[in-house]
N, C-alpha and C positions, 0 to 999 in steps of 0.2 A: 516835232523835233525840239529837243533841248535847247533852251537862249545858251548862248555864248554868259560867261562871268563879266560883269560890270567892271571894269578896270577901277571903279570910286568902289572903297570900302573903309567903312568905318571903324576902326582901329580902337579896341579897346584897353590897351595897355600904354601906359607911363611912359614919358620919353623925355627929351630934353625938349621940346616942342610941345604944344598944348594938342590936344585931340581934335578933327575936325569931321563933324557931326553932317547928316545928309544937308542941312542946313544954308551949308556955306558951299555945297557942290558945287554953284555956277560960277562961283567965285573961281573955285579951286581949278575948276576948266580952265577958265579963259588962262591963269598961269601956267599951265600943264602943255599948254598949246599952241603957248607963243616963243618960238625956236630962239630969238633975240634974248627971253627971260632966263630960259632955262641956260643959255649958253654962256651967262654971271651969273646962275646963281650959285650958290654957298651951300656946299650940301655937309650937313651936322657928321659928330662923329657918330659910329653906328653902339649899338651895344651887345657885347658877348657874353653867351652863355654856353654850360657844358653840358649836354646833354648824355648819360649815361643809360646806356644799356646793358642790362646782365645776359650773359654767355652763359648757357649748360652747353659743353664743348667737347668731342674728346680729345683727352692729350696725353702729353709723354711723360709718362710718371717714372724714370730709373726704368725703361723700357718697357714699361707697362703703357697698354692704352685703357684708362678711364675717362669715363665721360665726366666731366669735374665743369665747377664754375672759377678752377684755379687754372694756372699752368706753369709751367717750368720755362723762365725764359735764359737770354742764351749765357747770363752767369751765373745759373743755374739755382738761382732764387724762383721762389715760387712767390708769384703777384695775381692778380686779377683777371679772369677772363674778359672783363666786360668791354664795351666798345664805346669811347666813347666821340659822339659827336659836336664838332664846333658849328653852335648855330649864330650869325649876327645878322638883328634887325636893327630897322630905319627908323628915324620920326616920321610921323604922320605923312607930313609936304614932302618927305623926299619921299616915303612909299607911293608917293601918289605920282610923280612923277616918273619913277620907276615902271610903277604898273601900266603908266599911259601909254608910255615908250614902245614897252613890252608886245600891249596887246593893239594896240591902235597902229604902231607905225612898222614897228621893225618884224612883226609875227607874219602879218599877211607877207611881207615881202619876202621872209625867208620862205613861207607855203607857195606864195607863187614861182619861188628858184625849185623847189624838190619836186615841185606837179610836172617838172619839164623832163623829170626821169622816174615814171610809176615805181618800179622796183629800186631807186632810192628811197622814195615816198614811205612806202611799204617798209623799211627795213627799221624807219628811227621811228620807234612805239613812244617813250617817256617826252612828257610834259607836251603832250601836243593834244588839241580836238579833233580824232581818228572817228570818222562815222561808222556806226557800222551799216551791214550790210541792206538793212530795211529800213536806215535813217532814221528810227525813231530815235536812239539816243549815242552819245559819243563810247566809244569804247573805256573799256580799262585795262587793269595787269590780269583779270578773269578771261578774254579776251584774246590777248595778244598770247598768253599763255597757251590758251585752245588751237590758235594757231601752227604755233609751234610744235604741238602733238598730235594735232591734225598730219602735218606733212611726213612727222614722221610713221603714221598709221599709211601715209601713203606710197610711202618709199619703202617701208617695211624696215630692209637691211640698211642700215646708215650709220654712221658714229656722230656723236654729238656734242662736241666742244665748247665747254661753258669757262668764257671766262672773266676773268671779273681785276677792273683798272684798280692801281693801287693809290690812293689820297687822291682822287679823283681834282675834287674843287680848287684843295692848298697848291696843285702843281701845274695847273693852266697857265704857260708862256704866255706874257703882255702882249709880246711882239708879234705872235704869231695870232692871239686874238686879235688885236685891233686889224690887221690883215683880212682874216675872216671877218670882222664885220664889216669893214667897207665892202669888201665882196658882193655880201647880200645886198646893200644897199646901192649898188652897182657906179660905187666910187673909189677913184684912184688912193683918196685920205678921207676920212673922217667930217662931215662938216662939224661946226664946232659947239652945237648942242650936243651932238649924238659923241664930240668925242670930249665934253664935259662930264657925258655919264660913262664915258668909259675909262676916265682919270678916276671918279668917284667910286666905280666898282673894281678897281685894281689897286689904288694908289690910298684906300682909304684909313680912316682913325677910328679907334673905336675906346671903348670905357666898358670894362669887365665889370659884371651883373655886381658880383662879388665886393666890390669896389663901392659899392654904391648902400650896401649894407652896413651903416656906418655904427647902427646902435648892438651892441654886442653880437654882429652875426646876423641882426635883420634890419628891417630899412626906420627909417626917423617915423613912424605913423603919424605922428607928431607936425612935422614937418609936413608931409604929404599933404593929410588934413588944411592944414593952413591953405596951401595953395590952391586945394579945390576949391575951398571959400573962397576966396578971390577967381572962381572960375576957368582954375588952371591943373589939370591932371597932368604933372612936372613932378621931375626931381627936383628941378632946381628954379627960381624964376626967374632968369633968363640965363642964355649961355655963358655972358660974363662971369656969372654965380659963379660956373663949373669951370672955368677955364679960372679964377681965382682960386678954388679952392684946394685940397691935398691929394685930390684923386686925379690919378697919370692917365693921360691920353695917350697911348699906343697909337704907333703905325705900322701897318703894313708893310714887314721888310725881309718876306720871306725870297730868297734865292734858291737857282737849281745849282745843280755842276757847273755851268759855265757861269756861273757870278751872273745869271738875270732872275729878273725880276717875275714871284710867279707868284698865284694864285687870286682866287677872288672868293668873295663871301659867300658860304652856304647859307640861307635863309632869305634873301633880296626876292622881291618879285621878278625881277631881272635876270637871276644867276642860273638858273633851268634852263634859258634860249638861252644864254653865252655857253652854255656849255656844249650845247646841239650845236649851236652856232662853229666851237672850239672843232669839234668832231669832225666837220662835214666834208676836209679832204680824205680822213680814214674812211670813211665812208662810202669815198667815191670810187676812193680805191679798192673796199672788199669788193662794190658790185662790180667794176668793170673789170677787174682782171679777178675775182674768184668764184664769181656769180654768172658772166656773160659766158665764162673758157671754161669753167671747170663744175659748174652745177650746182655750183655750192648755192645752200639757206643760209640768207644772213640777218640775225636781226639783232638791236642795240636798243637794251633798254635802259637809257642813261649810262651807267660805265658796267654796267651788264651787258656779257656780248652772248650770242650763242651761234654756232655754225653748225648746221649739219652737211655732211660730206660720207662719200663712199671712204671704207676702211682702209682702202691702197691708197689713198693721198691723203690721210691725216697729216704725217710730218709735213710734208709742203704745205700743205695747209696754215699749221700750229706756226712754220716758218717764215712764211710770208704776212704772218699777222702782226709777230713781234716785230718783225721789220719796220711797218707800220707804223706803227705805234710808236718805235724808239723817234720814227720822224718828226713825228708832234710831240717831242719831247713827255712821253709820259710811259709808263710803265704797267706790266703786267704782273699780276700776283700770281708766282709759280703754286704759292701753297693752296691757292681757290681755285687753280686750274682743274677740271676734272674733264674725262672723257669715259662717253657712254656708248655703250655700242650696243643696236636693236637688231634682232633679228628673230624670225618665225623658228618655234621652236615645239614641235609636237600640236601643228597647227594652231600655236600660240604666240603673241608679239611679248617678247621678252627683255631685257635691258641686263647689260652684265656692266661691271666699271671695269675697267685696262688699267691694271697695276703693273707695268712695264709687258712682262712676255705673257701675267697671267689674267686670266678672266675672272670676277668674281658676280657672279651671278645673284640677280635679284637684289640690284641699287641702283635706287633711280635717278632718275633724272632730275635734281632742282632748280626750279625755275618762277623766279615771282610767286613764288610764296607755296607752290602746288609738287607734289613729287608724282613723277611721271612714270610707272612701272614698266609701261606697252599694253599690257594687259588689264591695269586698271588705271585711277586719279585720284592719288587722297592730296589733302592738306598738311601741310608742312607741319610732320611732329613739333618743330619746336616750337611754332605757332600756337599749336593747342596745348601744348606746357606751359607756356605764357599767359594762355585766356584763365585755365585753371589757377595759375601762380594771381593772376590776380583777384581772380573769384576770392581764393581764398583769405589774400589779403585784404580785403573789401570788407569783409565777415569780421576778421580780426580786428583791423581800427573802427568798426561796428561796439565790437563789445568794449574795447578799451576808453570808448564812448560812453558806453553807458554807465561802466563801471567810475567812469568820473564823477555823473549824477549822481549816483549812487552815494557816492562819498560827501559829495558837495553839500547835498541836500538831506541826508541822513536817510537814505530809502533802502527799505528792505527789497524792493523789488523794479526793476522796471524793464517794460519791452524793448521788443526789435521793433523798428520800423521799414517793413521787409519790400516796400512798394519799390522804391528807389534799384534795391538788388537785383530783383525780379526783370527789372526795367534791362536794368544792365547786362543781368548773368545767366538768363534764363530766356524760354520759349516765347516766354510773353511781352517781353519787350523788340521783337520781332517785324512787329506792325510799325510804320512811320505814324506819327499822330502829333496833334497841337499840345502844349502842356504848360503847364502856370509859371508863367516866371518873374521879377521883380529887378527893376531898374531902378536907385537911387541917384540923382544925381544934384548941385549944389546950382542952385539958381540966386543970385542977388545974395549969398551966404546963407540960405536957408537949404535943408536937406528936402529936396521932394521925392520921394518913391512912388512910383508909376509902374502900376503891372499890366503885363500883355501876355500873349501868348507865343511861345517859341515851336519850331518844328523839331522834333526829334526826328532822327530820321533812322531808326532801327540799331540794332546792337551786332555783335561780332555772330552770333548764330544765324540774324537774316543776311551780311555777310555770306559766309557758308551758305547758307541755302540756297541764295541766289547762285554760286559758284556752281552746286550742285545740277543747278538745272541748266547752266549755261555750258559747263563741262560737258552737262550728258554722264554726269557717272554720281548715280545714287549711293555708291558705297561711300562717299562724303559725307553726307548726313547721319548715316550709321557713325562714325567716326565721334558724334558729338549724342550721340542717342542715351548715356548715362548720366548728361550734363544735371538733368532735375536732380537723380539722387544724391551726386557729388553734392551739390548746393545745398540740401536738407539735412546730409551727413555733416557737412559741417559748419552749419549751423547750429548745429544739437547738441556740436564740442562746449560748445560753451553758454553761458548761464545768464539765459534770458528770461523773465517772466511767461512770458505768453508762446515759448516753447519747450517741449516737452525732451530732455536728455534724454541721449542715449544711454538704455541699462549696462 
């Protein structure tokens, strides 16, 4: 059986706090442990960053639908598909505190509330240690996905309601968390460590990544340097620095409709259980009055919902959910809602989507990343768009590489260095294996580099393949069976020594 994750981790990125190395673990314990410490202490502001994802979408073009990475929004400018994500992390001592919290005090106690209702248990998949069924290792979204197409191979006829919370994180009512989490802890309020972290994960401050890039758009290197010499991986050398200097401290001061206070930080070791945690009366509600009365499957994976139900009670179904959900103050995306409906069809399991009165046959079901047809399991097109989009662009700042040397160094010619690609974009980096890696770090002001060995632990095709076999459906691996020649094609775009163009 898999260990459980170590709530102590070694944090290799810059904060307003220094790093703390396995070194100081015992240290870090005994502070993490003592409810008296934690319940004064002073937790840093966090730091934001924005994470963008590009969209190939279809949309509404003057009433065309193309599948575009633009879209038409509603005054009728054309902007950006892409989506993009607010992430904010901690310093060091607060993640660590965080984590402790997280996995030590408050996890087993919410596992011990859901073990008292198996099909609650069963229903919330995301951010939890789900065994599976031979306990060799914990599940994943490979998994809970298999699930879900399992039951519906077993009901055959069913419809299947996917729907999906809208700003999931930013719109979490205080009131109604701090609520749920005395709950779990099976307290009328908060004692006053656990309701220090929960002042620090709703009420908190933060300093945009952005903000912090003070030399024309990137950071002081200059600066930074200094303070590792002195043994300190900081922005700044100590908080005074930043709280003196021209960059704004933000706080948290987002409200819903009724003028409260909502949301908390995506990215905390923490913000995954608050959110479970946030859920857990909608949850009790789908099993007992649509799961015990009316037979419904219901699972949540994070603010992914999916319900399958017989076709005559979809609307009560779809109705009683929004219901729900307006109680815990949060919302459903009409535009992600989709309904799928399965049924045997020339002794075949088939999937049609319900576009109001009409059927459109042969659109699957998406679900954790896999489209679910009835009749087959591939991987989510737009997933293998993205492995390709980045294949390709892997290749390209490759050559834009070289061709720097090139110029630098006055050379006629110079290679690919094709091991690293291989690793990442092909068959052969498939295998988990040990691999050379180099740690520099600044002892007494001197630089020491010290190499060791890191675990790689496979690439997006083992990925796949494992999916493939855990699915039960080989036509997934076909799906990626061109992937060597893509890779050779377009490598051969462009002008490397030690490969041969294409004529």
């Amino acid at each position: 059986m898999k260990k459980q994750k170590d709530w102590f981790k070694d944090r290799g990125y810059p904060h307003f706090t220094n790093k703390t190395p396995m070194s100081v673990r015992k240290h870090i314990e005994r502070y993490v442990s003592n409810p008296k410490k934690i319940a004064k202490h002073s937790f840093f502001p966090l730091i934001f960053k924005e994470i963008k994802q590009r969209r190939f979408k279809l949309s509404d073009f003057n009433g065309e639908l193309i599948h575009s990475h633009k879209k038409k929004n509603k005054n009728g400018k054309t902007v950006s598909n892409s989506k993009i994500r607010e992430i904010l992390y901690a310093t060091h001592i607060d993640a660590h505190i965080y984590s402790y919290y997280t996995q030590q005090i408050i996890t087993p106690k919410y596992e011990d509330y859901l073990k008292q209702n198996p099909l609650l248990s069963d229903s919330i998949t995301a951010y939890r240690k789900v065994k599976t069924e031979d306990e060799v290792k914990f599940k994943n979204n490979v998994h809970f996905a298999k699930d879900v197409f399992d039951e519906i191979e077993r009901r055959e006829t069913c419809v299947a309601l996917v729907l999906d919370i809208e700003n999931f994180f930013p719109t979490l009512n205080h009131k109604k968390l701090k609520l749920a989490w005395a709950k779990i802890l099976g307290c009328k309020t908060l004692p006053k460590d656990h309701f220090n972290l929960f002042k620090a994960s709703t009420r908190f401050s933060y300093v945009r990544l952005n903000d912090l890039k003070t030399k024309k758009g990137h950071f002081d290197e200059k600066e930074l340097a200094k303070h590792k010499k002195n043994g300190k991986h900081t922005f700044f050398e100590n908080i005074k620095e930043l709280l003196g200097s021209k960059i704004i401290v933000h706080k948290n001061q987002k409200l819903n409709e009724k003028k409260e206070l909502v949301g908390i930080p995506q990215g905390l070791p923490i913000s995954a259980l608050l959110a479970n945690i946030y859920m857990l009366a909608f949850d009790e509600a789908i099993i007992n009055e649509l799961t015990l009365k009316h037979d419904v499957f219901y699972r949540r994976y994070s603010d992914d919902i999916v319900v399958l139900c017989p076709e005559n009670k979809i609307d009560i179904i779809e109705n009683y959910i929004f219901d729900e959900i307006q109680k815990i103050d949060l919302k459903i995306s009409k535009e992600k809602t989709e309904k799928i409906l399965f049924k045997v069809d020339d002794d075949k399991l088939k999937s049609y989507k319900i576009d109001g009165v009409n059927l459109i046959e042969n659109i699957p079901l998406n679900y954790l990343g896999f489209e679910f047809y009835g009749y087959q399991t591939l991987i989510k097109s737009k997933n293998l768009a993205q492995f390709y989009r980045e294949m390709k662009g892997a290749v390209k700042r490759k050559h834009k590489r070289v061709e720097s040397i090139k110029e630098k160094f006055l050379l006629d010619n110079a290679p690919l260095f094709k091991r690293k690609l291989y690793r990442l974009y092909s068959y052969k980096g498939a295998k988990s294996r040990e691999i050379p890696a180099k740690r520099t770090e600044f002892i007494k002001g001197k630089a020491i580099t010290k190499t060791f060995e890191r675990k790689f632990r496979g690439n997006y095709l083992r990925y796949v393949y494992r999916a493939s076999d855990d699915l039960e459906a080989p036509e997934i691996k076909r799906q990626l069976r061109n992937h060597w020649k893509i890779l050779q094609k377009t490598i051969k775009r462009y002008d490397f020594s030690n490969v041969k163009k294409i004529e």
